[in-house]
N, C-alpha and C positions, 0 to 999 in steps of 0.2 A: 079137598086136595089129597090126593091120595099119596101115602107115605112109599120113599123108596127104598126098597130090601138093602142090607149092608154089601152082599157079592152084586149086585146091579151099580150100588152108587162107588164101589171098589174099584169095577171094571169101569166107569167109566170116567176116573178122578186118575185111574193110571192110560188112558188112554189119551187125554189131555195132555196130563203130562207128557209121555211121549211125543205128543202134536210136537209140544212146544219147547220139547229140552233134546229130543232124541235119545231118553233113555226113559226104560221102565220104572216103574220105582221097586226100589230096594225090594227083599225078602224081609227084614225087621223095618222097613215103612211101613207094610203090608198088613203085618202083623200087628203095628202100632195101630192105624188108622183100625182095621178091625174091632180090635179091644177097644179102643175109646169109643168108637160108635156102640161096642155093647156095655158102655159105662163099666170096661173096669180101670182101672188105675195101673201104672208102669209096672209096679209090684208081680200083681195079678197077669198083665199080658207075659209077663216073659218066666212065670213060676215053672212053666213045663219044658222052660226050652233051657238047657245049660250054657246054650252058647254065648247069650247076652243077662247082666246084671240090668237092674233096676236104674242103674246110673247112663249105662250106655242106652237103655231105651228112651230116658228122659233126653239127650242129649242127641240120639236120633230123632226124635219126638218135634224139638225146638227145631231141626232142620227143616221136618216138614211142614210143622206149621209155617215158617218163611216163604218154604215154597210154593205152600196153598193159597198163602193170602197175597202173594206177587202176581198167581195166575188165576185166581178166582177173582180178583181187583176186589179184596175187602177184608179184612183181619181175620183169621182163621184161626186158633187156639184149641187148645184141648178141651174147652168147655163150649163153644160152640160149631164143632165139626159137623155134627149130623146137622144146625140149621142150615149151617151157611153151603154143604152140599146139597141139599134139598132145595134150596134155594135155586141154588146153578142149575140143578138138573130140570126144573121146571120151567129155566129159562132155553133147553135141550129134549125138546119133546121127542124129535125123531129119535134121537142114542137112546131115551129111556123106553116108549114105545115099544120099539122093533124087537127091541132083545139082542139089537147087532151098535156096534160103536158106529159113529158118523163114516159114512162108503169113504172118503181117501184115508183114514187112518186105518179103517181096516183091510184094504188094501195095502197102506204099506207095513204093515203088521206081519201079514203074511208072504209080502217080500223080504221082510227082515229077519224074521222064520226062514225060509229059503237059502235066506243069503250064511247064515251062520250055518245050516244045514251042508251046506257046499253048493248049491245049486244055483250059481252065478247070473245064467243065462237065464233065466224063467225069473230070479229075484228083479234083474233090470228093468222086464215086461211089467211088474209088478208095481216098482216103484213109478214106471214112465204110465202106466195106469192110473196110479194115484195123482199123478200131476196134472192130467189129462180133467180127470175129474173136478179137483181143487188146484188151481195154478198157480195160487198164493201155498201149497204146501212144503213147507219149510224143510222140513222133516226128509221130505221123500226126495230134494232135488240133492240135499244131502246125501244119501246113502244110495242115489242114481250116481249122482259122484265120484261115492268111494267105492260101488262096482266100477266103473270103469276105469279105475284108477289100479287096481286090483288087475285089469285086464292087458294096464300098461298103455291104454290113451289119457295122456294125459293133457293133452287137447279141450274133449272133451269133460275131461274131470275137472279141469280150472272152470271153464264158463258154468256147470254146474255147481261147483262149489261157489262161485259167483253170485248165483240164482239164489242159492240158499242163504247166502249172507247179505245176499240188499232184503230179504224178508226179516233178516233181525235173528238168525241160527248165529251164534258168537262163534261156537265150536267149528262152522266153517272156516273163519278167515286162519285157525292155528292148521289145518290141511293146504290152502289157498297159499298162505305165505310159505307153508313147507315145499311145495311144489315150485314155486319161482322161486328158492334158494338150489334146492337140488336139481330140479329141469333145465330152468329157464338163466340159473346164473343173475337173475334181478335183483340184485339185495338192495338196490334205494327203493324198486317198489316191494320187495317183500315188508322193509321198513313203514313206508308209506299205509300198507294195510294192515300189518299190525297195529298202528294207531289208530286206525279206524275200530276193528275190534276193540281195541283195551278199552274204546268211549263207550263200549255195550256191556262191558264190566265193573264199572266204577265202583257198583253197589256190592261189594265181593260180600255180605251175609250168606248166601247161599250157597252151598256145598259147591254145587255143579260150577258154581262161575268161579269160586278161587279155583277150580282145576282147571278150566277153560283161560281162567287169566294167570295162570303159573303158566301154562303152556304157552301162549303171546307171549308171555316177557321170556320165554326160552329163545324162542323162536327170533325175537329182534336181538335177543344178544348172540344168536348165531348168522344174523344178516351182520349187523355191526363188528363182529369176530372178521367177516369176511371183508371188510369196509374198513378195516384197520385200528377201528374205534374201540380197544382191548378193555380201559379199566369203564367205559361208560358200559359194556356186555359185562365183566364183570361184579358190577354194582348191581345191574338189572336180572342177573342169575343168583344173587345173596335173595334177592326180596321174591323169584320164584321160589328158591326151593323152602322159604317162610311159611310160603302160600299150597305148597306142594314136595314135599321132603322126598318121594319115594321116583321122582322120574327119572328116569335113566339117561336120556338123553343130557337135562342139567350137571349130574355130576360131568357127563365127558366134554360138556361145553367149558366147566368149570374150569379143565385140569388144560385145556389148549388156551384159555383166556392168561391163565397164572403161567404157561410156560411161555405168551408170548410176550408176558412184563418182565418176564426174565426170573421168577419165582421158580427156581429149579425143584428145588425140593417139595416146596407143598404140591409144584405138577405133579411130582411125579407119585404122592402118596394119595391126590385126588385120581390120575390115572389106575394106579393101584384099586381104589375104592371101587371104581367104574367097573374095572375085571373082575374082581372076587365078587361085588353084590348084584351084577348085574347079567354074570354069564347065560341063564338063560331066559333073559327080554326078550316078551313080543313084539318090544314095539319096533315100528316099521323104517324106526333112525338107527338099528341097531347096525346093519349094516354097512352105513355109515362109519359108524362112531369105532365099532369090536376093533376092527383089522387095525386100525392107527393107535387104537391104546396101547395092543398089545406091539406093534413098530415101535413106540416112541419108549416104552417100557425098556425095551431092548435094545433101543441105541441113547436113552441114558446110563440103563447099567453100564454098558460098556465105555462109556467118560466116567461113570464115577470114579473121584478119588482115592486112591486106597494105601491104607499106610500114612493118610497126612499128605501123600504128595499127589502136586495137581498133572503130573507128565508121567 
């Protein structure tokens, strides 16, 4: 049985991954899995690099092992990495073979390449290649999706976000329910699919899914915001941002939940929060959220009391 090189069983342990999370792994994953396949110790992997201690490699370290042994389906550890990828990989003759990953991931590889490139129109062909190919590919009907969503059908980008979330992509249905709150005005079904997602998060160990399930629980307590249901969105935005401290959209979900219990004051230092740390979000709620933080900022200062008196 012929033994697999570390950049052969690298590439194709982050090409899986991808299949199955829609994201590469890390730059210090990379590095970790490296180093332990060349037997050295967290110490040793991160001596040349200042950016991470010994501590954050072990603690990145323990993320991966989670997430190899969820998607390899068998305990995965820092002491048996190289068997249990040898393993897989010879259960993978074609991706180790050819010297090329399995044809729909690398196709959508290089749509996904594209798509961040700018190259919208050619990344679509790419990705509707890869599904064409594999029709069970998760991955690709995803980011088929979130081009055409990008292009403003959103038509089209729900039944594909669709597509990708009956395959079992979690990270679909927090797009899926974003689009029938903001399109579609659905918030009992945007509600309705956030609970279907949150039942493909339950196991929150792994990095990717407490962001995937901080995101759902934003997301239904911005349906339930809309549905009048303030402190049940409230409770459910405390236990995202547990799962998830840094999203932007949570704080400004935060700061309209609390000003419509009537919490004047912490809305408006949660508003506040939302402006100062968040001014420049990519993310795609920002829109949304900016223009009313800074309205509601400005038509409380001007009620606030001053001097003691309320008139």
């Amino acid at each position: 049985m012929n033994e697999i090189t570390v950049d052969k069983a690298l590439e194709l342990i982050d090409s899986v991954v991808y299949g199955k999370t829609g994201k590469h792994l890390t730059e210090l994953a990379k590095l970790i899995f490296r180093g332990v396949w060349e037997g050295k110790n967290y110490k040793e992997i991160v001596a040349k690099n200042k950016r991470w201690s010994a501590g954050h490699a072990r603690k990145a370290g323990s993320d991966l092992w989670q997430l190899l042994s969820a998607i390899l389906e068998e305990p995965v550890n820092f002491y048996n990495l190289k068997a249990a990828v040898e393993r897989y990989s010879h259960l993978q003759p074609p991706a180790i073979e050819s010297a090329t990953v399995e044809p729909a991931i690398a196709v959508n590889n290089r749509g996904f390449e594209l798509y961040i490139n700018g190259n919208l129109s050619q990344a679509k062909k790419e990705f509707d290649l890869a599904i064409k190919i594999q029709p069970d590919h998760a991955a690709s009907y995803y980011n088929l999706a979130w081009s055409y969503e990008r292009f403003g059908d959103f038509n089209h980008a729900i039944k594909l976000y669709r597509k990708a979330a009956s395959h079992g992509f979690a990270a679909a249905y927090c797009n899926l329910v974003r689009l029938h709150i903001i399109e579609d005005k659905k918030y009992d079904l945007a509600v309705d699919v956030c609970g279907q997602g949150l039942k493909l998060v339950k196991e929150d160990t792994v990095e990717t899914d407490k962001i995937v399930k901080a995101a759902l629980l934003t997301y239904l307590s911005w349906a339930w915001i809309e549905l009048g249901l303030y402190e049940e969105a409230l409770e459910k935005l405390q236990e995202a941002l547990e799962l998830d401290s840094d999203r932007a959209s949570t704080h400004a979900l935060m700061a309209q939940a609390l000003e419509n219990l009537g919490h004047r004051t912490e809305a408006e230092e949660a508003w506040k929060n939302y402006v100062n740390n968040y001014p420049k979000c990519d993310s795609r709620d920002k829109g949304v959220w900016m223009g009313m933080a800074r309205k509601r900022l400005k038509e409380l200062s001007c009620t606030s009391p001053t001097n003691g008196n309320l008139d």
